[in-house]
LUMVO-308325 format. One record per residue (C-alpha): residue in one letter; residue number from 1; x negated, y, z. Coordinates in steps of 0.25 Angstrom, whole numbers, plus 5000, padded with zeros to 4 digits. Layout:
REM residues N
<atom><aa>a</aa><i>NUM</i><px>X</px><py>Y</py><pz>Z</pz></atom>
...
This chain:
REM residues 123
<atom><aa>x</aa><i>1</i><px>5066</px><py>4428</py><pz>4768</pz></atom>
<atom><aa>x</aa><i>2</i><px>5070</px><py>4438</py><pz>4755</pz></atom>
<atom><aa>x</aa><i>3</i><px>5072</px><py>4449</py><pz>4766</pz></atom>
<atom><aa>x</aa><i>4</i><px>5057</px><py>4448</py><pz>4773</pz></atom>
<atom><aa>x</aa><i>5</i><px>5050</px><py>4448</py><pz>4757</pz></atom>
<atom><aa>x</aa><i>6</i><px>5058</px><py>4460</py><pz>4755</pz></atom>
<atom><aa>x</aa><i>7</i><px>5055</px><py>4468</py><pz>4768</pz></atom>
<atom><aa>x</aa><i>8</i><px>5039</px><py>4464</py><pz>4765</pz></atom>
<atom><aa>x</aa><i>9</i><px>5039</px><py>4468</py><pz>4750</pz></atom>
<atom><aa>x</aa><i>10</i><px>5047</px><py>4481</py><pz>4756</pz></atom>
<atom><aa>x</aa><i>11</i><px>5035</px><py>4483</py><pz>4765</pz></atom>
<atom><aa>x</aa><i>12</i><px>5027</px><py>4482</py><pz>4756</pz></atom>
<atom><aa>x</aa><i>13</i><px>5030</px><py>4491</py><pz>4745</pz></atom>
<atom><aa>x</aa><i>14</i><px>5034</px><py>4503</py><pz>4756</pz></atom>
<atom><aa>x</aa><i>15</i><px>5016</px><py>4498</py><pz>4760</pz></atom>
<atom><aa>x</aa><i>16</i><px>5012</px><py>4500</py><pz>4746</pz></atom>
<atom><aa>x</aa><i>17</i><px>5021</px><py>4515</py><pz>4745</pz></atom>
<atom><aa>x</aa><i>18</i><px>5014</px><py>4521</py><pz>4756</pz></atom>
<atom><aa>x</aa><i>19</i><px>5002</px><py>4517</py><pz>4754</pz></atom>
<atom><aa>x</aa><i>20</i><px>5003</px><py>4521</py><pz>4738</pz></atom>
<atom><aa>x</aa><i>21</i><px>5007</px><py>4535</py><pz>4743</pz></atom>
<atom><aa>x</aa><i>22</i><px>4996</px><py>4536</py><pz>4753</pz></atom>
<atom><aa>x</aa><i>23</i><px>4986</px><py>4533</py><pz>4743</pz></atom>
<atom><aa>x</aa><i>24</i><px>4993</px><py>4544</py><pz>4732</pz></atom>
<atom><aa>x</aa><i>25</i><px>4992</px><py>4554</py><pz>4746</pz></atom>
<atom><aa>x</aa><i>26</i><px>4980</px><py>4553</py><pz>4749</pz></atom>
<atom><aa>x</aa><i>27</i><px>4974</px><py>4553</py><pz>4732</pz></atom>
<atom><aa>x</aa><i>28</i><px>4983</px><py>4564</py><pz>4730</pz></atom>
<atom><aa>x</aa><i>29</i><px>4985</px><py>4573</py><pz>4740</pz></atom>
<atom><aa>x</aa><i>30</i><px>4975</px><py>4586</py><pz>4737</pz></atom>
<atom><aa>x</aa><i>31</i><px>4973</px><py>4599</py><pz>4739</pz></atom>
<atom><aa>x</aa><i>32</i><px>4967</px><py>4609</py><pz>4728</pz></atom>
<atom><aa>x</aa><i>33</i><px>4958</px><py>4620</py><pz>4730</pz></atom>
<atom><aa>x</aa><i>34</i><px>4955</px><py>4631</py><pz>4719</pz></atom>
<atom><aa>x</aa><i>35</i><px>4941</px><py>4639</py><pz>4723</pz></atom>
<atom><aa>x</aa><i>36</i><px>4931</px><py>4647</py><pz>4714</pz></atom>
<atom><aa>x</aa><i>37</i><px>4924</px><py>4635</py><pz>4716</pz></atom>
<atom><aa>x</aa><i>38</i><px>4931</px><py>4625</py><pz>4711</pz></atom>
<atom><aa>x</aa><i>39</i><px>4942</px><py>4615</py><pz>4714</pz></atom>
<atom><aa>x</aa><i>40</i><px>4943</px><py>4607</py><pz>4726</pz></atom>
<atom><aa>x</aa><i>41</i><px>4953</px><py>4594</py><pz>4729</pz></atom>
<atom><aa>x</aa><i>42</i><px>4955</px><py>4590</py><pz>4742</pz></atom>
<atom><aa>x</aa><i>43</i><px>4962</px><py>4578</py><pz>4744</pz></atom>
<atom><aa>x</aa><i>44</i><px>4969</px><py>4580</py><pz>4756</pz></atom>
<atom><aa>x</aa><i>45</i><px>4969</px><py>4563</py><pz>4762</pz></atom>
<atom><aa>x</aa><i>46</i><px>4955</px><py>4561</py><pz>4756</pz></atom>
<atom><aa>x</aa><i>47</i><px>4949</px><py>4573</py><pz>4762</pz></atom>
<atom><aa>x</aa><i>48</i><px>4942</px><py>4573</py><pz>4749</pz></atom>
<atom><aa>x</aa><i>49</i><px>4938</px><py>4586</py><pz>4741</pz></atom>
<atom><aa>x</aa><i>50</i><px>4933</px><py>4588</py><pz>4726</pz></atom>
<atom><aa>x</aa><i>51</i><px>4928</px><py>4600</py><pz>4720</pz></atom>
<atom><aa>x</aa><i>52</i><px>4929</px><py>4602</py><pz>4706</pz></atom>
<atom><aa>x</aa><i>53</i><px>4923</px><py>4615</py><pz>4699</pz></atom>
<atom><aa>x</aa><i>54</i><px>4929</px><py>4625</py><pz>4692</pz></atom>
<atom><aa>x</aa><i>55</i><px>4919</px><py>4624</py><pz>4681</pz></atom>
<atom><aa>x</aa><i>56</i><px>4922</px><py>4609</py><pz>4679</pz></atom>
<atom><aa>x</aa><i>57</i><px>4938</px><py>4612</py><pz>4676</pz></atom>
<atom><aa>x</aa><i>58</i><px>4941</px><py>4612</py><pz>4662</pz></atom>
<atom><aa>x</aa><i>59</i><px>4954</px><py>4614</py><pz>4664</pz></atom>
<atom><aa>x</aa><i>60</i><px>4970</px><py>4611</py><pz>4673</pz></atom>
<atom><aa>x</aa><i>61</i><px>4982</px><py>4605</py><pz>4667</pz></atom>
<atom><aa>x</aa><i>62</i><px>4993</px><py>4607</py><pz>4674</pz></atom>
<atom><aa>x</aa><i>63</i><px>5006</px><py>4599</py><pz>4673</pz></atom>
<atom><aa>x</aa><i>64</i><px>5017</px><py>4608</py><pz>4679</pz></atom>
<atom><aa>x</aa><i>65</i><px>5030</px><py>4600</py><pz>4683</pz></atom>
<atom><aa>x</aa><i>66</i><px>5042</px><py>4609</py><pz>4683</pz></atom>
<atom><aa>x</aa><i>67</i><px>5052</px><py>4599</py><pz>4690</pz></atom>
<atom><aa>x</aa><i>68</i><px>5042</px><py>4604</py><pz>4703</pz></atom>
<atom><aa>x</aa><i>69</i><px>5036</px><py>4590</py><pz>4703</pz></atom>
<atom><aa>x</aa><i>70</i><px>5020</px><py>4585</py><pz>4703</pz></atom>
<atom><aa>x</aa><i>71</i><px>5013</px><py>4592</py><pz>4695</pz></atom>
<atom><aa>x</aa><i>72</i><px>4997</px><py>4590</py><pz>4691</pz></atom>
<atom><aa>x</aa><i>73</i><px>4986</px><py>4598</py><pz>4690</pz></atom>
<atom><aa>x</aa><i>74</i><px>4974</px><py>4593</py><pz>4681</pz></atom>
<atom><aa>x</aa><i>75</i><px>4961</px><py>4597</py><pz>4681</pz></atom>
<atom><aa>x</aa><i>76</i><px>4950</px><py>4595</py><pz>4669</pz></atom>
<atom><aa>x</aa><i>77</i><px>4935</px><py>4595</py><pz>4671</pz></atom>
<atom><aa>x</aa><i>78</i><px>4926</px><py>4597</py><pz>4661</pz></atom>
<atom><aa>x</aa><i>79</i><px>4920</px><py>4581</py><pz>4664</pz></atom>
<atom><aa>x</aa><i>80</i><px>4934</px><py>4578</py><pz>4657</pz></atom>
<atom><aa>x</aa><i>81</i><px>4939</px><py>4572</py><pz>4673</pz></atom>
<atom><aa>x</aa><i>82</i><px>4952</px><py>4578</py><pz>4677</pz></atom>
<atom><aa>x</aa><i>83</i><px>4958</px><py>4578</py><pz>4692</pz></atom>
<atom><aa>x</aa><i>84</i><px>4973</px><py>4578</py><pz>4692</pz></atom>
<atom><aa>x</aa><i>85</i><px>4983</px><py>4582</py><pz>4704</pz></atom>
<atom><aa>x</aa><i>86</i><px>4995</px><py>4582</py><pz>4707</pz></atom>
<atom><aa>x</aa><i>87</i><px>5003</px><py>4593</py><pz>4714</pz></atom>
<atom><aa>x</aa><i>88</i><px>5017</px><py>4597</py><pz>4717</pz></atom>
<atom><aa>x</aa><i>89</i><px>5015</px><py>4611</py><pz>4721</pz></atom>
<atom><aa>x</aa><i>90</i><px>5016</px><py>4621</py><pz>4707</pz></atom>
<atom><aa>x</aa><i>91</i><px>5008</px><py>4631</py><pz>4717</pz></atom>
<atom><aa>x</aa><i>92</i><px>4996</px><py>4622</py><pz>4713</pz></atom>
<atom><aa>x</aa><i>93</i><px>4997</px><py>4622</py><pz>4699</pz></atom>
<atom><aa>x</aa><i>94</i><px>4999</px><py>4637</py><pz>4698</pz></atom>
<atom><aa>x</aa><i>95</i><px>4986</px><py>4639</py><pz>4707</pz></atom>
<atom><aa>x</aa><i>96</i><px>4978</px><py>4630</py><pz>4699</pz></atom>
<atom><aa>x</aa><i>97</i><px>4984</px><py>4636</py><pz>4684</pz></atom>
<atom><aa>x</aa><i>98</i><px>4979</px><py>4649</py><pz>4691</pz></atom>
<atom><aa>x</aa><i>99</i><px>4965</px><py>4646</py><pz>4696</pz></atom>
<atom><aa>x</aa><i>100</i><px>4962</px><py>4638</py><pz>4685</pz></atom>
<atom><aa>x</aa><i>101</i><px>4967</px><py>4651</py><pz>4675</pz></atom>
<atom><aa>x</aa><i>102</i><px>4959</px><py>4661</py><pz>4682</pz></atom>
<atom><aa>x</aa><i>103</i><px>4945</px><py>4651</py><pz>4681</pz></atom>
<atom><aa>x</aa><i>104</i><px>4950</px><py>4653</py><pz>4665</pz></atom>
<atom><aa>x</aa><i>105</i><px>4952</px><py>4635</py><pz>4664</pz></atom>
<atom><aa>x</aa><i>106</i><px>4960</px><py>4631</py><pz>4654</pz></atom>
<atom><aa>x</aa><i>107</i><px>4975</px><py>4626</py><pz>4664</pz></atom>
<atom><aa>x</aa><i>108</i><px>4986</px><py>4622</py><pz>4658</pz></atom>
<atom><aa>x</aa><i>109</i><px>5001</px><py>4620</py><pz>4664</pz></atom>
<atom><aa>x</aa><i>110</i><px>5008</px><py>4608</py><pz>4657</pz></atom>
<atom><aa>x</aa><i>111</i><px>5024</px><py>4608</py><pz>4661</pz></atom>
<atom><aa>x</aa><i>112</i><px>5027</px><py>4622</py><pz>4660</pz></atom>
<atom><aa>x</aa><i>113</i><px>5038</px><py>4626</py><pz>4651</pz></atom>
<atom><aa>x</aa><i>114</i><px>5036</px><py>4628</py><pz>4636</pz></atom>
<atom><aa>x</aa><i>115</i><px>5030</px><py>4640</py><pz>4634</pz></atom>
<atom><aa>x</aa><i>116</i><px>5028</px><py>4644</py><pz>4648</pz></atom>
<atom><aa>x</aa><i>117</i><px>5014</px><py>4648</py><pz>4655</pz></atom>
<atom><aa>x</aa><i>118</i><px>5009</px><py>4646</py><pz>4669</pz></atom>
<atom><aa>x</aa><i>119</i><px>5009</px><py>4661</py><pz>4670</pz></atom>
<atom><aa>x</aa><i>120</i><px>5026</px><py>4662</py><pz>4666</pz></atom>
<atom><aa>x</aa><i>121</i><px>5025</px><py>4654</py><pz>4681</pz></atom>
<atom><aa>x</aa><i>122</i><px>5016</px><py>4664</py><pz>4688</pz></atom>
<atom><aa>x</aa><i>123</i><px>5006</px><py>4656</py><pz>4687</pz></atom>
């Protein structure tokens, strides 16, 4: 009888595991776009979109993981809301560092190296 409560707990957490990774899919997978416009979010399993403008950033904080694991990129708007996401590719975070520099918004890199700038990276 131990036997047929173990195989039903087992089925029931490998239920709850692949339907809390579904749900952190479909919140979290995203694409982002820089345009003179603005910014847009595209939630890839939502097929949502959000647009943000460029005048409404108060500034990105970016928190650079050099052991190549998730890093995050925050975005500030001047309502004092921030949107938060997550990415494991560095390319992203030297594209945003980069538009964000040339708008002349304030961006900051947290986890570099002391004394080092996103610029000693080619950023």
């Amino acid at each position: 009888m131990d036997a047929v409560y173990s195989i039903i707990a087992l089925i029931v957490i490998i239920t709850l595991e692949v339907v809390l990774l579904l749900n952190f899919s479909i919140n979290n997978i995203y694409r982002i776009e820089f345009s003179e416009n603005g910014i847009e979010i595209t939630y890839k399993l939502k097929k949502i979109k959000k647009k943000y403008e460029i005048s409404n950033v108060k500034k990105a904080v970016m928190s650079y993981s050099q052991k190549d694991s998730m890093n995050n990129i925050n975005f500030y708007f001047d309502d004092n809301s921030k949107i938060s996401l997550p990415t494991s590719e560095k390319e992203d975070l030297k594209k945003t560092y980069r538009f964000f520099k040339d708008k002349n918004i304030e961006c900051k890199v947290v986890g570099l190296p002391s004394g080092r700038t996103p610029e000693d990276y080619n950023w």
